[in-house]
TORKOL-4160 file (C-alpha; in steps of 0.2 Angstrom, whole numbers, padded with zeros to 4 digits, m for minus):
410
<pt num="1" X="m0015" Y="0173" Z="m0053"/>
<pt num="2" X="m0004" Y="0186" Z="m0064"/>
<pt num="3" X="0015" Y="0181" Z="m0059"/>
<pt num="4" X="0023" Y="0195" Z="m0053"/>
<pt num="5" X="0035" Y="0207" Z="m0057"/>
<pt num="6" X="0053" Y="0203" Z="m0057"/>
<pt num="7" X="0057" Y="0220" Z="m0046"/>
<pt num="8" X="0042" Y="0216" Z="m0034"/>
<pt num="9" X="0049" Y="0213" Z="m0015"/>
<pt num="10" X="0055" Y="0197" Z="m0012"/>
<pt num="11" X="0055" Y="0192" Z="m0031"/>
<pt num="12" X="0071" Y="0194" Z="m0038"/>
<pt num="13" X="0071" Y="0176" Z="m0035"/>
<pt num="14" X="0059" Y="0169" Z="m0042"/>
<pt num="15" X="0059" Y="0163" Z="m0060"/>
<pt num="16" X="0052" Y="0174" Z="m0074"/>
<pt num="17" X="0038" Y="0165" Z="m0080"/>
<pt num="18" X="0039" Y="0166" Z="m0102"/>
<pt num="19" X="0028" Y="0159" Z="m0114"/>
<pt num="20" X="0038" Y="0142" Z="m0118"/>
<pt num="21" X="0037" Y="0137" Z="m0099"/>
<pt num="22" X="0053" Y="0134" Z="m0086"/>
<pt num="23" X="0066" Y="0120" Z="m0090"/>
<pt num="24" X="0074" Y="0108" Z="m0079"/>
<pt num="25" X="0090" Y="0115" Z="m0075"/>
<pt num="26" X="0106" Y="0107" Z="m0074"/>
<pt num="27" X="0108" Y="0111" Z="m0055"/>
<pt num="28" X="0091" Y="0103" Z="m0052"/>
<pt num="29" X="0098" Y="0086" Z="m0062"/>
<pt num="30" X="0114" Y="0086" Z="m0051"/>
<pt num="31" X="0100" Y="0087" Z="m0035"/>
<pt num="32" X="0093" Y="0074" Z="m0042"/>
<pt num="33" X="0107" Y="0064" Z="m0039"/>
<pt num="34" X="0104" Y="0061" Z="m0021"/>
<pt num="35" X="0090" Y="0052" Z="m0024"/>
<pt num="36" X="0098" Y="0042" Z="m0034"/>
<pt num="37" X="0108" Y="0034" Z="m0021"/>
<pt num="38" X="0090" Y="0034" Z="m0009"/>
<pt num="39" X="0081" Y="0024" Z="m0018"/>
<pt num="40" X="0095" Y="0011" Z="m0020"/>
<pt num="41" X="0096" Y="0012" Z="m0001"/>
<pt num="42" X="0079" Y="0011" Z="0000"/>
<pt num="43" X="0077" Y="m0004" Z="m0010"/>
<pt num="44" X="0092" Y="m0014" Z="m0004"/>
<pt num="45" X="0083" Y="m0011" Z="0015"/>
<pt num="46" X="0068" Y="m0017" Z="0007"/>
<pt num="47" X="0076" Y="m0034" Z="0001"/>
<pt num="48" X="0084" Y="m0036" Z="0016"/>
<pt num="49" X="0067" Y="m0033" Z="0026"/>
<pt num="50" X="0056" Y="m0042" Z="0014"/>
<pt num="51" X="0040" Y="m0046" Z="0026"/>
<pt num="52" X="0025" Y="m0037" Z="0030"/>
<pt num="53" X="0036" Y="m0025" Z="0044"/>
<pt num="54" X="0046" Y="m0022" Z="0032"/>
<pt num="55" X="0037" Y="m0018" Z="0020"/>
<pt num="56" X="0028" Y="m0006" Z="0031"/>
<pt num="57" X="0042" Y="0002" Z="0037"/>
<pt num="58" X="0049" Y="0004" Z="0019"/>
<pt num="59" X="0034" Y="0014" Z="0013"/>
<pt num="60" X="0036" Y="0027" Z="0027"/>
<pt num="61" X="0052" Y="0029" Z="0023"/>
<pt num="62" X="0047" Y="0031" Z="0003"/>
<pt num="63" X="0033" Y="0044" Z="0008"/>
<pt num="64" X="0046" Y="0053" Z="0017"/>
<pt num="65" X="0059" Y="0054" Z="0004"/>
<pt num="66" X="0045" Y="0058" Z="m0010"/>
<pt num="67" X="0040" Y="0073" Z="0001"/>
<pt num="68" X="0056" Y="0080" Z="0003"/>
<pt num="69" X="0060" Y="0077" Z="m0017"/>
<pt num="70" X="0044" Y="0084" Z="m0022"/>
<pt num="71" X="0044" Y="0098" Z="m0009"/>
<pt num="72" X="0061" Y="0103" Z="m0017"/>
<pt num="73" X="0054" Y="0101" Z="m0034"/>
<pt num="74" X="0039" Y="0115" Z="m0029"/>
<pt num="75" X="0051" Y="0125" Z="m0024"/>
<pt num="76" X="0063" Y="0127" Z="m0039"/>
<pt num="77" X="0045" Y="0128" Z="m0051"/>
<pt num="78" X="0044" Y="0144" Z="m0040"/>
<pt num="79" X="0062" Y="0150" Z="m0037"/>
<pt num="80" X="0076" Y="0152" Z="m0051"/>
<pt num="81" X="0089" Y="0136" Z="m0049"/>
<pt num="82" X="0100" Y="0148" Z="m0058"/>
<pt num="83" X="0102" Y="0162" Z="m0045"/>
<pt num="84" X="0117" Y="0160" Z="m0032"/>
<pt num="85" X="0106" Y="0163" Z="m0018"/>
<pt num="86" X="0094" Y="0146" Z="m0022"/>
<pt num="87" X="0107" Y="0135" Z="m0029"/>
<pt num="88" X="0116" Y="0138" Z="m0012"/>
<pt num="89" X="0101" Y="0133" Z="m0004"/>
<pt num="90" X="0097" Y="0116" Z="m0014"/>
<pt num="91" X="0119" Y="0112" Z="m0013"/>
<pt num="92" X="0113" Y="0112" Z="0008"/>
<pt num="93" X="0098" Y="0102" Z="0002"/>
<pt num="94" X="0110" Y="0089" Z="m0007"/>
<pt num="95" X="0122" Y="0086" Z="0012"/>
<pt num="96" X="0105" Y="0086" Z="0021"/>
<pt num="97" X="0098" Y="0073" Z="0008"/>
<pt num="98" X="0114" Y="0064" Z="0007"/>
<pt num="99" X="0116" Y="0062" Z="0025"/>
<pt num="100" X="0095" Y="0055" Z="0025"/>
<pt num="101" X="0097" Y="0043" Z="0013"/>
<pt num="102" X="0115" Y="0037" Z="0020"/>
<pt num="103" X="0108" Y="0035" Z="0039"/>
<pt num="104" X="0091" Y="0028" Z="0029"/>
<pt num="105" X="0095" Y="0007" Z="0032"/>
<pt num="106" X="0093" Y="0006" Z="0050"/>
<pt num="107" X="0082" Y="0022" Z="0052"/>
<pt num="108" X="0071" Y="0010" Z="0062"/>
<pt num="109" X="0085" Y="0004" Z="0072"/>
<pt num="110" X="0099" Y="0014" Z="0080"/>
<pt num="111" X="0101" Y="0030" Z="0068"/>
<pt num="112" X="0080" Y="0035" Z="0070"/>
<pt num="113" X="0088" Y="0054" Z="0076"/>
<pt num="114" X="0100" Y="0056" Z="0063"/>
<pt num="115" X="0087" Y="0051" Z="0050"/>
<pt num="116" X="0073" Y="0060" Z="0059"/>
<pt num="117" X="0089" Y="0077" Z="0058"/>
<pt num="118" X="0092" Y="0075" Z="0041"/>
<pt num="119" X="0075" Y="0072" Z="0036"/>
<pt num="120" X="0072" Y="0088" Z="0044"/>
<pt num="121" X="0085" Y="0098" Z="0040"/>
<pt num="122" X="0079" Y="0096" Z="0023"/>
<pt num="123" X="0061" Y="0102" Z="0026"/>
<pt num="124" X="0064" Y="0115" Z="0037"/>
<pt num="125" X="0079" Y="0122" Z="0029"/>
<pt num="126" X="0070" Y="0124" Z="0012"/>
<pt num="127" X="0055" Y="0131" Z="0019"/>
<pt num="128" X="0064" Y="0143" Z="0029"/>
<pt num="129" X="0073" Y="0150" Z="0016"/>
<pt num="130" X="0056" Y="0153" Z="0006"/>
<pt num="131" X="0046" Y="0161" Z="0019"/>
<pt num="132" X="0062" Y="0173" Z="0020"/>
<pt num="133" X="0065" Y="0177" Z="0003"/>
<pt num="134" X="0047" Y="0181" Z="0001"/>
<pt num="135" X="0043" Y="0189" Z="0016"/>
<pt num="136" X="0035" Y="0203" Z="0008"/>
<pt num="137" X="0029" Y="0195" Z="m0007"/>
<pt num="138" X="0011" Y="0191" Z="m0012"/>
<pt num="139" X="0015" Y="0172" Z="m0011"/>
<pt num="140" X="0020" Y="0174" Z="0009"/>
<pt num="141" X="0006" Y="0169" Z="0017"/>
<pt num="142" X="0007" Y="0153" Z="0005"/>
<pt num="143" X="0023" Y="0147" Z="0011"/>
<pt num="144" X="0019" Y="0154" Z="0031"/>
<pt num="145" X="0006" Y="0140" Z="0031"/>
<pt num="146" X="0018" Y="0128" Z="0021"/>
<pt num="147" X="0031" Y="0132" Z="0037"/>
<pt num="148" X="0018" Y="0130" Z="0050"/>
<pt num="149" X="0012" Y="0110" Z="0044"/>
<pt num="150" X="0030" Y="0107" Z="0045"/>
<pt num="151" X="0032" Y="0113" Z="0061"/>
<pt num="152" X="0016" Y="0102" Z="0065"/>
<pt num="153" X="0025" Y="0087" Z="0060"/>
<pt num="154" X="0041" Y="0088" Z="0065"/>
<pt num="155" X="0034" Y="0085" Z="0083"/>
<pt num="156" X="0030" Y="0066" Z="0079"/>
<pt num="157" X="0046" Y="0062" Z="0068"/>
<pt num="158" X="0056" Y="0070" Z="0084"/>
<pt num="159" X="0045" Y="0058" Z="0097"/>
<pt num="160" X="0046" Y="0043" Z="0087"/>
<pt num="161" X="0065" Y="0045" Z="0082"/>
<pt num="162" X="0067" Y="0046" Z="0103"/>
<pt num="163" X="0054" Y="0032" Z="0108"/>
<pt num="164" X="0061" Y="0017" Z="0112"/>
<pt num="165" X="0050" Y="0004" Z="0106"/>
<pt num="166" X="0048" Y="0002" Z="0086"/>
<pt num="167" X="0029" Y="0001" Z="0088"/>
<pt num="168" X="0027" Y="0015" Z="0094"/>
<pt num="169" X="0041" Y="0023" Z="0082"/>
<pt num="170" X="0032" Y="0016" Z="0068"/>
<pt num="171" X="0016" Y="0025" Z="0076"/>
<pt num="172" X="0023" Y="0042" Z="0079"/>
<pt num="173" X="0031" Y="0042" Z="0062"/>
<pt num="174" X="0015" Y="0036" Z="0052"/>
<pt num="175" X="0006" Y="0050" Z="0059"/>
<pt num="176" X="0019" Y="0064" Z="0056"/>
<pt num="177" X="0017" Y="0059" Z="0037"/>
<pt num="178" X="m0002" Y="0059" Z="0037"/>
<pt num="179" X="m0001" Y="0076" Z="0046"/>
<pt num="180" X="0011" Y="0082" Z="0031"/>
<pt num="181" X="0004" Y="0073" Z="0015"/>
<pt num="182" X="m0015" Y="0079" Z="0021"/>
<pt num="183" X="m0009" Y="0100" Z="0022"/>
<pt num="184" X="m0011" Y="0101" Z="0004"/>
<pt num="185" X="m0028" Y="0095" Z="0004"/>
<pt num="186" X="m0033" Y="0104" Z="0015"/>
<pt num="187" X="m0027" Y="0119" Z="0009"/>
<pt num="188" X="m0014" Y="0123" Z="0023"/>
<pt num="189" X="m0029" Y="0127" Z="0034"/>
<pt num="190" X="m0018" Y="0138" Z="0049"/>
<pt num="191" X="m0026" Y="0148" Z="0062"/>
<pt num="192" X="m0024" Y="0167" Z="0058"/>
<pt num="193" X="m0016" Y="0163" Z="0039"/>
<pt num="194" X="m0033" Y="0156" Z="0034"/>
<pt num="195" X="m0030" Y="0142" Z="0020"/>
<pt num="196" X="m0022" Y="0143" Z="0001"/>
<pt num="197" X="m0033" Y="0139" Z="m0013"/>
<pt num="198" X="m0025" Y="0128" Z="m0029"/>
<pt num="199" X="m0028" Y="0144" Z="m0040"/>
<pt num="200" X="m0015" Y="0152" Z="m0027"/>
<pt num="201" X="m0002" Y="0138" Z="m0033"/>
<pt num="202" X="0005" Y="0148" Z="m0048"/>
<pt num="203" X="0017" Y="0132" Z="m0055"/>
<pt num="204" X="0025" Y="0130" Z="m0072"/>
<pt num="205" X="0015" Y="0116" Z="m0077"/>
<pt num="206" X="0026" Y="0110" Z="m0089"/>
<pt num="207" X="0040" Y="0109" Z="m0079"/>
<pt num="208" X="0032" Y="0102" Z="m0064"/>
<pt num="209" X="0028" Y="0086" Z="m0077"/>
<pt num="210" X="0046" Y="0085" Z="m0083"/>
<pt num="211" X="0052" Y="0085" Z="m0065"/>
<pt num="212" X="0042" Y="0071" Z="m0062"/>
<pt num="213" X="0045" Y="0062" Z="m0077"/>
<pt num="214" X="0064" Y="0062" Z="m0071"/>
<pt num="215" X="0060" Y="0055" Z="m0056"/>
<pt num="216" X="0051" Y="0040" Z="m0065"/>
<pt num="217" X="0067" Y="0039" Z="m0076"/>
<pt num="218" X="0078" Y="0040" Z="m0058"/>
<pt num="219" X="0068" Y="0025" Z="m0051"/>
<pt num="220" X="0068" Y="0016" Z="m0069"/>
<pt num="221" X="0087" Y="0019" Z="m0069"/>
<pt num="222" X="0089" Y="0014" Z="m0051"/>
<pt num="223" X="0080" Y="m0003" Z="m0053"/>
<pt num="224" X="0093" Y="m0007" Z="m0070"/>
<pt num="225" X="0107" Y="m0003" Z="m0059"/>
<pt num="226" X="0101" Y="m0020" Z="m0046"/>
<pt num="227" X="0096" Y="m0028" Z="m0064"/>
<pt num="228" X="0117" Y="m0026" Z="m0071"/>
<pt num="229" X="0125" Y="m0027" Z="m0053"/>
<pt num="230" X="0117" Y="m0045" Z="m0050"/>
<pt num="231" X="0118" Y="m0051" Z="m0065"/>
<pt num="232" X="0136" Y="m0047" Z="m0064"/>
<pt num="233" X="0142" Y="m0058" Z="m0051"/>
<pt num="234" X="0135" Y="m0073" Z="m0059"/>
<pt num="235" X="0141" Y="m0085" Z="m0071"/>
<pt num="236" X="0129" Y="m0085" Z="m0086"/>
<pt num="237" X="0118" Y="m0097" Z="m0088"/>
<pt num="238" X="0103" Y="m0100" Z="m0097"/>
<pt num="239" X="0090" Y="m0098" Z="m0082"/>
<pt num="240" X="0100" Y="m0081" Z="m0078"/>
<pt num="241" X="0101" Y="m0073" Z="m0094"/>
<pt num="242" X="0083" Y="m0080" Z="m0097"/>
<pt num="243" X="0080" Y="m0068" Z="m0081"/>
<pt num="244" X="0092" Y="m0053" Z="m0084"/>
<pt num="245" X="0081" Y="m0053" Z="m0101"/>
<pt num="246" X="0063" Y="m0054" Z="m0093"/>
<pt num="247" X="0071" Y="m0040" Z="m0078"/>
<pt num="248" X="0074" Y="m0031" Z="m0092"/>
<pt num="249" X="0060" Y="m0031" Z="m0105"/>
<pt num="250" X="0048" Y="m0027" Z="m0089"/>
<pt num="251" X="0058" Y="m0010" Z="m0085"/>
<pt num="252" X="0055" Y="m0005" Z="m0104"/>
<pt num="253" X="0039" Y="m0009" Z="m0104"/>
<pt num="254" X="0036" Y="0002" Z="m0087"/>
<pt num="255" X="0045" Y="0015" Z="m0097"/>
<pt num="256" X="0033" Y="0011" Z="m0113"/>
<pt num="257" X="0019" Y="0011" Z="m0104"/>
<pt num="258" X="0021" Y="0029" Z="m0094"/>
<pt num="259" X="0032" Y="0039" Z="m0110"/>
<pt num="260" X="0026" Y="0033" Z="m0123"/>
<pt num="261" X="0009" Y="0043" Z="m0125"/>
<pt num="262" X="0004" Y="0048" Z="m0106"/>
<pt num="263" X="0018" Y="0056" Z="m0102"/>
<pt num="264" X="0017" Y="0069" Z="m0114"/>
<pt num="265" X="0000" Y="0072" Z="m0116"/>
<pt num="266" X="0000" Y="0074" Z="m0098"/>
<pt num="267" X="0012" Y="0087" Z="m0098"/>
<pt num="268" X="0004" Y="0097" Z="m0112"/>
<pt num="269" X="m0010" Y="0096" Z="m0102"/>
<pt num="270" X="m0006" Y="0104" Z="m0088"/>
<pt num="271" X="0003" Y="0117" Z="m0093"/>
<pt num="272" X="m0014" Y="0122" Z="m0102"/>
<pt num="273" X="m0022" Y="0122" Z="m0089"/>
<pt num="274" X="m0032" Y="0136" Z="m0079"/>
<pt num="275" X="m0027" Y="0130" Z="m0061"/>
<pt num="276" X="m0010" Y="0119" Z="m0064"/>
<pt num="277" X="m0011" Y="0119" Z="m0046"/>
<pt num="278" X="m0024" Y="0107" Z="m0044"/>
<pt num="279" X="m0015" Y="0096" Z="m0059"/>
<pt num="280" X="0001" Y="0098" Z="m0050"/>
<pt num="281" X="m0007" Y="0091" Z="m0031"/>
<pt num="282" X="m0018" Y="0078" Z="m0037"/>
<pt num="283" X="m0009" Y="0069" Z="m0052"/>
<pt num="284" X="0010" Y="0073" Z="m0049"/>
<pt num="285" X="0013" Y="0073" Z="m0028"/>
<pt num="286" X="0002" Y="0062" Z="m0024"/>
<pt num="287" X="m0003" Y="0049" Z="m0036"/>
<pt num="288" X="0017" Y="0047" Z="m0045"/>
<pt num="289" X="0022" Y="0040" Z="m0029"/>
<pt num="290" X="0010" Y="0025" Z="m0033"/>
<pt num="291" X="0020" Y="0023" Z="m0047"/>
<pt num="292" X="0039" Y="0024" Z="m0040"/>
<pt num="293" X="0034" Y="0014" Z="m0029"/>
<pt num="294" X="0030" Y="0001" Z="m0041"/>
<pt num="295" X="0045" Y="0004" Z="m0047"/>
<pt num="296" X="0056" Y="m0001" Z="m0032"/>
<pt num="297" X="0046" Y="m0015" Z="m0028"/>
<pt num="298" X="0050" Y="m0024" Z="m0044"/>
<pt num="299" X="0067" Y="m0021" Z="m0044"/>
<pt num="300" X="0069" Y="m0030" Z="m0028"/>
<pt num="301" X="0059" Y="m0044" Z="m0037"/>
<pt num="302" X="0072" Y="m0042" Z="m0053"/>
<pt num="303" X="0088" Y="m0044" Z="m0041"/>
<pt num="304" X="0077" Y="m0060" Z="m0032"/>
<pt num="305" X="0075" Y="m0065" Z="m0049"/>
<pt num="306" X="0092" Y="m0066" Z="m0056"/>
<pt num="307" X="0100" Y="m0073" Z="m0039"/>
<pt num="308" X="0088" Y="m0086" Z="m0038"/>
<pt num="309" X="0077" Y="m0090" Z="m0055"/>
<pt num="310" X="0073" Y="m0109" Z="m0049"/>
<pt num="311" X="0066" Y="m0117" Z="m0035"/>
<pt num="312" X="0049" Y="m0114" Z="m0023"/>
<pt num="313" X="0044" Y="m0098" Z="m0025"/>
<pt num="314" X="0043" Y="m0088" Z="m0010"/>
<pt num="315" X="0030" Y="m0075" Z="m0006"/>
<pt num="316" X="0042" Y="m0061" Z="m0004"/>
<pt num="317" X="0045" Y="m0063" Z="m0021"/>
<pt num="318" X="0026" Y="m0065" Z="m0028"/>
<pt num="319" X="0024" Y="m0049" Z="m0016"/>
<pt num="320" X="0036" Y="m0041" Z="m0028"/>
<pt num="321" X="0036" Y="m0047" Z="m0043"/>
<pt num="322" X="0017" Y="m0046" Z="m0045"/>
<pt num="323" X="0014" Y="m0031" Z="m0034"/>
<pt num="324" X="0028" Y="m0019" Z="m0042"/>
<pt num="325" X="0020" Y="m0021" Z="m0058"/>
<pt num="326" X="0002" Y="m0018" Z="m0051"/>
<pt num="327" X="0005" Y="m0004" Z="m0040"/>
<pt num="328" X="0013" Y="0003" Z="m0056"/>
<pt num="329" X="m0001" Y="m0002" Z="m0067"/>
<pt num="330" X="m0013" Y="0006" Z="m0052"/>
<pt num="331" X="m0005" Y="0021" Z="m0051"/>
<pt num="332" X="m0004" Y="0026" Z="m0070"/>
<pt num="333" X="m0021" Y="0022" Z="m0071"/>
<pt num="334" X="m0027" Y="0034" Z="m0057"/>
<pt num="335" X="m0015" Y="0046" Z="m0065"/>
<pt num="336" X="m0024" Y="0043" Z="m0082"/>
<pt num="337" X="m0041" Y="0045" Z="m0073"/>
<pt num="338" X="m0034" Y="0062" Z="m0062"/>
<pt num="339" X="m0029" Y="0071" Z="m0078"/>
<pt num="340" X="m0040" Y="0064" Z="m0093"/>
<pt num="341" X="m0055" Y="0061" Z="m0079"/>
<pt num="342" X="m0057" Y="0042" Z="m0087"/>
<pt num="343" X="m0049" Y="0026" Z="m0083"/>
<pt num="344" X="m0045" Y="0013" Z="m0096"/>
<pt num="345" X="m0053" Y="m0003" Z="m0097"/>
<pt num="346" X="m0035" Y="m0011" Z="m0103"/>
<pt num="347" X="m0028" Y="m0008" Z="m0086"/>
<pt num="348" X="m0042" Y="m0014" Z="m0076"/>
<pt num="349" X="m0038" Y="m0032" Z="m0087"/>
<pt num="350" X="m0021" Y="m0029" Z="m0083"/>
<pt num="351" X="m0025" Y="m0027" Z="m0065"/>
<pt num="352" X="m0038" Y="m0044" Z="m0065"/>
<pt num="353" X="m0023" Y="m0054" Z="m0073"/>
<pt num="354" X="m0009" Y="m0050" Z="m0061"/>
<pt num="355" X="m0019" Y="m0056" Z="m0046"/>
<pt num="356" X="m0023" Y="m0071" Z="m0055"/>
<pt num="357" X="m0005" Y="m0074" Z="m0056"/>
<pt num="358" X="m0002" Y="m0070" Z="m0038"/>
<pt num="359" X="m0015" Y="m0085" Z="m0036"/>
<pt num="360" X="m0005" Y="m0097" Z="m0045"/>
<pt num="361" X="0012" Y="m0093" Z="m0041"/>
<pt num="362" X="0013" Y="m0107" Z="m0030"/>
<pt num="363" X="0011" Y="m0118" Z="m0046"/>
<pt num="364" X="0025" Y="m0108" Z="m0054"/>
<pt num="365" X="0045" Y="m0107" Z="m0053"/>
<pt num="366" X="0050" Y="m0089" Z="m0049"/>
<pt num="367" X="0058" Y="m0086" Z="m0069"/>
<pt num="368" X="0038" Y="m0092" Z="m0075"/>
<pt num="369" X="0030" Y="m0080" Z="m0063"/>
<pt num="370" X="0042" Y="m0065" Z="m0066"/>
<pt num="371" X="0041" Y="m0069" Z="m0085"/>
<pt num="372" X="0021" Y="m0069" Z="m0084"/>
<pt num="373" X="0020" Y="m0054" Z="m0076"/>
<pt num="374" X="0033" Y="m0045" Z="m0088"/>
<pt num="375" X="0022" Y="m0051" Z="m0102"/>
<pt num="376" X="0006" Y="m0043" Z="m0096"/>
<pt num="377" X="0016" Y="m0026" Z="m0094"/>
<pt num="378" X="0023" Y="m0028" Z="m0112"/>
<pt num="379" X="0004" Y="m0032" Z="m0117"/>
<pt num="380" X="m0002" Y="m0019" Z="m0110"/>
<pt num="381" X="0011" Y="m0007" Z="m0116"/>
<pt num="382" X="0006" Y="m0016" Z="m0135"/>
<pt num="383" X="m0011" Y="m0011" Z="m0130"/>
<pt num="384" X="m0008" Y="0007" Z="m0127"/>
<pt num="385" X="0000" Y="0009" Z="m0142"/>
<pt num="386" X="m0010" Y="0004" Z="m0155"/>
<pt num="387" X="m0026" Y="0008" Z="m0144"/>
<pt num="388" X="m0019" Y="0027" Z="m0148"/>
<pt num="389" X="m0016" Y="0024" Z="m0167"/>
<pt num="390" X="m0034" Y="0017" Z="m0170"/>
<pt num="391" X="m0038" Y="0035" Z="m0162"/>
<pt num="392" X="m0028" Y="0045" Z="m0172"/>
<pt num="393" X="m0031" Y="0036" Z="m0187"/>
<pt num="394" X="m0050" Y="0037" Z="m0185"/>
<pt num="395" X="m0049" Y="0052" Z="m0180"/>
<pt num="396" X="m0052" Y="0054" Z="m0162"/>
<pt num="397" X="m0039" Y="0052" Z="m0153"/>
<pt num="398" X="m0045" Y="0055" Z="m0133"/>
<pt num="399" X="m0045" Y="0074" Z="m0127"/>
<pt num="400" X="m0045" Y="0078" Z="m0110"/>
<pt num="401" X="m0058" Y="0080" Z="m0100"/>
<pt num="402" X="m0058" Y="0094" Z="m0084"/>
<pt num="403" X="m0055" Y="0090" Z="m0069"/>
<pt num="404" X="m0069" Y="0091" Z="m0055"/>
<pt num="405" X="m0066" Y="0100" Z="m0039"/>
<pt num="406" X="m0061" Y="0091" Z="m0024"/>
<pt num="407" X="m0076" Y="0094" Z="m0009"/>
<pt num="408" X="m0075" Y="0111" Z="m0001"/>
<pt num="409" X="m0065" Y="0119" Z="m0016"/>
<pt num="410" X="m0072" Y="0131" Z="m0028"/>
């Protein structure tokens, strides 16, 4: 689709799309900022809720928070952060997402209306402000069926922040994100507005991927915070450094592991790409939330860590400090596999491995488990790396193969 003119109705707010692609403003950094303190709050109520409830219930509230972010993150690809009009708009989207994250810990419990409020505030407001800014512009239709699945949803999040009983809370609010994480598939199927195509989905795809990027680096930077905040009310010792190390080397190997060559390649490919659309969908909001969420889990298994690197180990803390690494190592490689259509054999080791660690964690002291985990990370971040300069230096270093089209699309 041709972007449109800048003096076209309804588009004298929308970024002007150049040959070097859009780049991550400053404004959209200082957003980012909320979600800083959300996915400390988020992984604090994790830790304090660490069974299988909780667990549940912190996932929700990830899915939720992710939405909002990566809803946000759609909207600025489209719209300039620089105009006064927008940055207004996401400064409204910052006290809205401020006010979430801060009623987030006991959304459950007796602030369900106040998260469900801010939640929604944050949703509704964006969206209404870009069904009205483009009104009479050729993307209208796009965001008219974006406003109407909202509208959809926000009828569960309302019932389950006023039911009484968590279960059916729980209930109500898992299916409100189901209704809002399948519109995209789906095309925003609405009665009367039909249903948008992927190819309708103009994005920047280069600054869709940087925008994602930054939120990898957001949780990364999130889980060194709990690393240096618990490490810091202990004495040192030679079990808690041992673990402020192992803590540490496993978040650089995260980082090593999702920078170092996919990241980029990634990004170069989607903003090559004939329908960035799809790309954007499939590989950045859906499948990176895979990935963050590793993220969070393991850095509630770094702060069990460092409290407590001797003993039984737990299965909260197996749960965590095996599981954050594999949900990460999962999700990269179903990123891997959405935009280079293959997955690596490396990872599915990695994978096998991990669960055999889970197996025998029973055998182990928490500071062996979480180092053996850390060290099939690293090993797989070694992997990675000189995988790609055998590639290069024979010769053929992997190219990208297209993506297929999801069922029903053209």
């Amino acid at each position: 689709m041709t972007p449109p003119s800048p003096r076209a109705p309804g588009s004298s707010l929308l970024r002007v799309r150049g040959g070097a692609g859009a780049r991550v403003g400053f404004f959209e950094l200082f957003f980012d900022l909320v979600f800083v303190f959300a996915v400390t709050q988020l992984s604090h109520r994790l830790l304090e809720h660490l069974t299988v409830r909780g667990a549940a219930e912190a996932l929700l509230l990830l899915l939720a928070l992710w939405w909002a972010w990566m809803y946000t993150s759609w909207t600025t690809n489209w719209f300039d952060p620089e105009h006064p009009a927008v940055r207004i708009m996401l400064a409204g989207m910052m006290l809205a997402g401020l006010f979430t994250a801060a009623m987030l810990p006991k959304a459950f419990e007796d602030r369900a209306l106040w998260f469900v409020a801010g939640y929604l505030a944050v949703q509704l407001g964006r969206t209404l402000f870009v069904v009205a800014a483009t009104w009479r512009h050729e993307l209208a239709r796009n965001f008219q069926r974006v406003l109407f699945w909202m509208l959809v949803a926000a009828v569960p999040w309302i019932a389950g922040a006023l039911a009484d009983d968590t279960a059916a809370r729980a209930a109500l609010w898992t299916l409100a994100v189901a209704i809002e994480y399948t519109a995209p598939s789906h095309g925003y199927a609405t009665p009367l507005l039909g249903r948008s195509r992927t190819s309708d989905w103009n994005i920047d795809g280069g600054h869709m991927a940087e925008r994602c990027q930054l939120f990898v680096i957001i949780a990364l930077g999130e889980s060194l915070l709990i690393t240096g905040a618990t490490f810091a009310k202990l004495d040192p010792t030679a079990t808690t450094v041992a673990a402020f190390a192992s803590a540490l080397v496993g978040a650089v190997a995260l980082w090593w592991i999702y920078f170092n060559r996919t990241a980029e390649a990634a990004a170069e490919h989607i903003a090559a790409s004939d329908d960035p659309g799809r790309i954007g969908r499939d590989a950045y909001t859906y499948v990176h939330i895979v990935m963050v969420a590793g993220i969070i889990v393991a850095a509630v298994a770094d702060e069990l860590l460092i409290a407590h690197p001797d003993g039984h180990v737990e299965w909260g803390f197996v749960a965590t400090a095996v599981g954050g690494p594999a949900l990460f190592v999962a999700g990269h490689a179903l990123f891997k596999r959405v935009v280079f259509g293959h997955f690596t054999t490396a990872r599915l080791v990695a994978l096998a491995v991990l669960a055999a660690l889970a197996a025998a964690a029973p055998l182990l002291t928490p500071l062996v488990l979480h180092v053996a985990a850390t060290g099939v990370v690293v090993g797989l971040a070694v992997w990675d790396t000189l995988s790609y300069r055998r590639a290069v230096a024979e010769g053929h270093a992997p190219v990208p193969e297209p993506l297929a089209p999801l069922p029903g699309e053209a």
